[in-house]
C-alpha positions as CSV (number, residue, x, y, z in Angstrom):
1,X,25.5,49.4,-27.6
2,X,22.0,49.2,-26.7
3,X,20.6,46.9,-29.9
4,X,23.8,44.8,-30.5
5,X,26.6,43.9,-28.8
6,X,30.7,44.2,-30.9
7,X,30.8,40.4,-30.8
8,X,27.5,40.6,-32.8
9,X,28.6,43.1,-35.0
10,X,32.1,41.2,-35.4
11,X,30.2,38.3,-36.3
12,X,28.0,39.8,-38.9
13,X,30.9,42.0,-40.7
14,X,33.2,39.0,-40.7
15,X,30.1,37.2,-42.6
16,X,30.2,39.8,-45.3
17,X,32.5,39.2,-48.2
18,X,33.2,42.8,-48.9
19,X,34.0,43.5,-45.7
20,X,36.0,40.2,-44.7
21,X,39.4,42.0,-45.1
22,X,38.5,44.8,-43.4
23,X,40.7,45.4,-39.6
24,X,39.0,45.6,-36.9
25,X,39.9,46.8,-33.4
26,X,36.9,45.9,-30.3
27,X,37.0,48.7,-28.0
28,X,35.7,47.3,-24.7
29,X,35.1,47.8,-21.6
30,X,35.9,44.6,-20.0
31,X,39.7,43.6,-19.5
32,X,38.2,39.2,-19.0
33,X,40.7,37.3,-20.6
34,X,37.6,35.0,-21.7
35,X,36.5,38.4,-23.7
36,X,40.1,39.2,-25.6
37,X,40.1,35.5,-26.3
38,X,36.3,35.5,-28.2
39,X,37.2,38.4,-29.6
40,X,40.4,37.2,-31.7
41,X,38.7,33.6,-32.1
42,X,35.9,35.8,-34.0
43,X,38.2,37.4,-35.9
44,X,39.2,41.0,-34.3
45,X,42.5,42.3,-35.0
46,X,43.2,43.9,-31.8
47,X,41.4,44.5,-28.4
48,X,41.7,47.6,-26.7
49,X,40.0,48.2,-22.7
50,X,38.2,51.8,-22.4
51,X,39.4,54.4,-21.2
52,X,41.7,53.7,-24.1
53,X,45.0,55.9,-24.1
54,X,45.3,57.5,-27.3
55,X,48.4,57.0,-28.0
56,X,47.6,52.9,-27.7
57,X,44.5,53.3,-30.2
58,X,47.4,55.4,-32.4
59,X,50.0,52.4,-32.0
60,X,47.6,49.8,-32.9
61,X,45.9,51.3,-36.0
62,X,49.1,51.9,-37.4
63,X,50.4,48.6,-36.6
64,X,47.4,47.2,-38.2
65,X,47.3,49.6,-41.5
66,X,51.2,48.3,-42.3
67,X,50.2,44.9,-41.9
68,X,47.2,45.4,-44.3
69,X,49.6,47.2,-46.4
70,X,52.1,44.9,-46.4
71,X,49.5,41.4,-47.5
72,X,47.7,44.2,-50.1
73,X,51.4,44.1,-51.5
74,X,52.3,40.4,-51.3
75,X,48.9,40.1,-52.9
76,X,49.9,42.1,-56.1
77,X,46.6,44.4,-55.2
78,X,48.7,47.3,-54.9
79,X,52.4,48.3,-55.8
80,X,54.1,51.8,-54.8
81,X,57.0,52.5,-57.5
């Protein structure tokens, strides 16, 4: 990303209370352990290394949707009947 880097941008959307719930996955191209580490201390939801398979990015969305479904629930926000 030529102006800002995901850890920026992680930063900043985690900084904006609209946003604060939102899921994020970093899609990165370094596999450092230092790196997945900064990004879940910041606040990512999951951490994928380029080329990602598809089928991973598929897994992980999903997992990530029915966890946000599942605290949207808990939270009385939303109720399927």
């Amino acid at each position: 990303m030529p102006r800002c880097g995901g850890f920026e941008i992680l930063v900043w959307t985690r900084r904006q209370k609209a946003w604060r719930d939102l899921k994020i996955v970093m899609l990165s191209g370094s596999d450092e352990p230092r790196d997945r580490k900064r990004a879940a201390d910041l606040g990512a939801n999951g951490y994928l290394v380029k080329p990602a398979e598809a089928d991973s990015l598929g897994r992980l969305v999903a997992a990530r949707s029915e966890e946000h479904t599942s605290e949207l629930q808990s939270r009385g926000l939303i109720s399927y009947a």
